[in-house]
N, C-alpha and C positions, 0 to 999 in steps of 0.2 A: 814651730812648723816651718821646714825650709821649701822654697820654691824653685821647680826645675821647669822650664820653659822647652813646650812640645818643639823649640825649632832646634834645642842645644842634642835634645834626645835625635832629634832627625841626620843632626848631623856627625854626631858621636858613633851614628846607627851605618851610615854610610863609610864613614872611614873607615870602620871594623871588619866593613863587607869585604873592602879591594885588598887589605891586607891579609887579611885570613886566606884570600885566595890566593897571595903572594909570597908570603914568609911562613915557610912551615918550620913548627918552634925548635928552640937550641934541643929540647928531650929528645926529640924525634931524630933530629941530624945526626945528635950522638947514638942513640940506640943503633941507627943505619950503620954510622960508624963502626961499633964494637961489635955488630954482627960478621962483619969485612971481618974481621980475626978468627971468627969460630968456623964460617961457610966452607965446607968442604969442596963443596961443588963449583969446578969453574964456571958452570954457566950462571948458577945462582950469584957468584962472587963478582961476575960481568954487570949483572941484574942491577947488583947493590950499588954497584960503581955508577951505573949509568942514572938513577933514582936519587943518586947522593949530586951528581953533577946537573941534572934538574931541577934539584931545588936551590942549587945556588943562581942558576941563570934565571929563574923565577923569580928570585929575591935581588941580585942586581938590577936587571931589567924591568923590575916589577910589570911580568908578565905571569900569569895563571899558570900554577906547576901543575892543574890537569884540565885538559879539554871539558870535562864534567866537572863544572862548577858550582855545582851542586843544590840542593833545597835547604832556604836559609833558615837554618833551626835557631832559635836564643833562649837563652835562659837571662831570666830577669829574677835580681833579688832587689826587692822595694821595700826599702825603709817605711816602714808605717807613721814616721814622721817625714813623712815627704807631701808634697801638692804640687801634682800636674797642672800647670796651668798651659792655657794657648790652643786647648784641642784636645781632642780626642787620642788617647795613650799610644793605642796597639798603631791606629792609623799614622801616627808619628813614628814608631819603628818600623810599617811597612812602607814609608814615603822613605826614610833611607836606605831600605834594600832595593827599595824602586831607583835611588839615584848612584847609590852603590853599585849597581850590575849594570848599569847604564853608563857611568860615568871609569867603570874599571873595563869597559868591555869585557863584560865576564858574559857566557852563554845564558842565556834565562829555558828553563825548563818544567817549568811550571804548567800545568796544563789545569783550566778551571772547572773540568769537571773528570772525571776520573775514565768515565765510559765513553762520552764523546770526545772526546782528547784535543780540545782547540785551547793552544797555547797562547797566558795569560799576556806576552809580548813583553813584562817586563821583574820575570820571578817573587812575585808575588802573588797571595798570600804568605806572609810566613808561617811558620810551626811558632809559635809562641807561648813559654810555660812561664809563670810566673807565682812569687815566693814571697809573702809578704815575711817581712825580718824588722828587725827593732833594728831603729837610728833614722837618721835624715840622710840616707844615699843611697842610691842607686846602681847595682852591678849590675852589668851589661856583656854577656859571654854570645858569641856568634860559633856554629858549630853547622857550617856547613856539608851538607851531607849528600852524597853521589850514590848514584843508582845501583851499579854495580856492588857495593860492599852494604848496602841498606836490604838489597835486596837477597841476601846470603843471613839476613837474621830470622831469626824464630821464636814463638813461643809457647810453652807446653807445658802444662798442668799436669802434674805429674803426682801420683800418687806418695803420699806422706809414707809409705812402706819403701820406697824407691831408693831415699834416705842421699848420704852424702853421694853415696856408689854410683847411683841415679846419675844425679846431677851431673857429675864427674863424667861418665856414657854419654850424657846428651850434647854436654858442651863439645866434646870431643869427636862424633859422628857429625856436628854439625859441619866442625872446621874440615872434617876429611870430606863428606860430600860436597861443602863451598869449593872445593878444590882452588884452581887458579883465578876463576870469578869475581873474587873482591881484591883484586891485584897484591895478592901477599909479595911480600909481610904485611900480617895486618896486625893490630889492638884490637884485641875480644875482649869485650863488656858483658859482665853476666850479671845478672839482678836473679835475686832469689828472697820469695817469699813475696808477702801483700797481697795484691788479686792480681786481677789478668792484666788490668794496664798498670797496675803500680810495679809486676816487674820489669816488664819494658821500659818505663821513664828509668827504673835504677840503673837496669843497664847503659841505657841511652848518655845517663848522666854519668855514669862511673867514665866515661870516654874524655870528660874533660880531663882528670887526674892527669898528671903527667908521668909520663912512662918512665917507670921505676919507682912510684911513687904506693908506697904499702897499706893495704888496709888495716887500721889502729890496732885492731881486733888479730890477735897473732894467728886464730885458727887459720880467718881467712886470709892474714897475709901468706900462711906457707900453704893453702888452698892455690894459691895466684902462682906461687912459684912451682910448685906439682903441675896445675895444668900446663902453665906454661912450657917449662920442661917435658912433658909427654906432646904438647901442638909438635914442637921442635921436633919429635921423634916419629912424626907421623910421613916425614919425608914429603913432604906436598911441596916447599920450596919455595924461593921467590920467584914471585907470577906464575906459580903452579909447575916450575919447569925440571921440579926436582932440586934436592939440597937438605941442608939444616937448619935454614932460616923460612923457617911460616911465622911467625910470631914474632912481634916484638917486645911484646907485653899483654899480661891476662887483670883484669881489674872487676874486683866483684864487690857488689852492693848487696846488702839485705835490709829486710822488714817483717817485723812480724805480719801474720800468716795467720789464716782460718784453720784449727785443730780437724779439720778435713781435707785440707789442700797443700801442696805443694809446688808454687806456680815460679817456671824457672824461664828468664829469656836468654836469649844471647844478642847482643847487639856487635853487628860486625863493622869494623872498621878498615879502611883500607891503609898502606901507606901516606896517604896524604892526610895526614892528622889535622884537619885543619881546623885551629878555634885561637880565638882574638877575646879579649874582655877591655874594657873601659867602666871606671867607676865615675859617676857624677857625683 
């Protein structure tokens, strides 16, 4: 049994915070990049230049490459030979996003109750999903998530008659009515199959993958490359302003499914990909 001590998790938690807000990863630069080649559109080709020269002043300066710095989502994989010791778990990763957004000046947007709307002051609660896994370590992924392109996802249980064609329609009406809203180009995450929240964590989750990165499963990797291919053809553009760039990448998860169900998400992502990991 190894020991990880609640202050090393607070601090590992914290570091994750400022930089996930600061460095948005080499996948994501490049995709921006290679889309510069295909953009027809000179305002979209403007778009991309201006999006590509923000994240470097973001990453020099380590200043937040978006004013929405979004709700601190993590994914925890926890060796089941592991022993928390020092306190209490989750409360150890919300004391480093508590000193993370505080010590990156990052915006806190947290609000503690949904209907009264009085802001937590310091982005906390987090969203925290955890995984327990065989070993004695600890992965630690931060997957901050902004309002604007969270709020452009959906999910709909969809009849088992619906079938791939289904699926295919829904993703696709989704991306055209988000129109410019989740600041395209974005990363669409689609989960298909399980129940009603286990397709939203697939999709949620499929958004760490890094962009380009294939699902094992050949159906659904040339599934990723069709949608994707058709987002691109839908004309919406970067930051909705028209073009050939809405997309950077389509990434889909599945799970077996109730022989009466069909439950499909999309989890919408914006340009700002922003996710950090630390293993203890």
């Amino acid at each position: 049994m190894r020991e990880i001590k609640t202050d090393t998790i607070t601090d590992a938690v914290r570091q994750i915070v400022m930089d996930a807000a600061t460095d948005l990863g080499d996948d994501v630069v490049a995709a921006l990049k290679a889309a510069k080649k295909v953009e027809k559109s000179p305002v979209g080709l403007d778009i991309l230049n201006q999006i590509i020269d923000n994240a470097k002043i973001a990453r020099d300066e380590k200043a937040p490459m978006c004013q929405d710095t979004g709700y601190a989502v993590l994914f925890v994989e926890l060796g089941q030979d592991v022993h928390i010791t020092g306190g209490d778990f989750e409360e150890a990763i919300n004391e480093g996003v508590r000193r993370g957004y505080k010590d990156g000046y990052l915006r806190k947007s947290v609000l503690g109750d949904p209907i009264e709307r009085k802001n937590t002051g310091d982005n906390t609660p987090a969203i925290i999903h955890t995984q327990i896994v065989p070993g004695d370590k600890m992965k630690i992924t931060i997957a901050p998530k902004g309002g604007g392109s969270e709020n452009m996802s959906e999910v709909k249980m969809m009849k088992p008659s619906d079938g791939i064609e289904g699926v295919k329609s829904f993703v696709l009406d989704r991306v055209l009515r988000s129109g410019g809203n989740p600041c395209p180009p974005v990363i669409i995450g689609v989960g298909i199959g399980g129940t009603f929240e286990k397709c939203a964590m697939l999709a949620k989750k499929s958004l760490l993958r890094g962009v380009g990165d294939r699902h094992p499963n050949k159906f659904y990797a040339d599934l990723e490359l069709e949608l994707l291919e058709k987002i691109n053809k839908l004309g919406v553009g970067p930051q909705g302003l028209g073009g050939t760039t809405t997309a950077l990448d389509v990434h889909v998860e599945v799970h077996p499914c109730h022989i009466a169900s069909l439950p499909v998400a999309v989890n919408t992502q914006c340009h700002a990909a922003r996710h950090k990991e630390v293993v203890l």
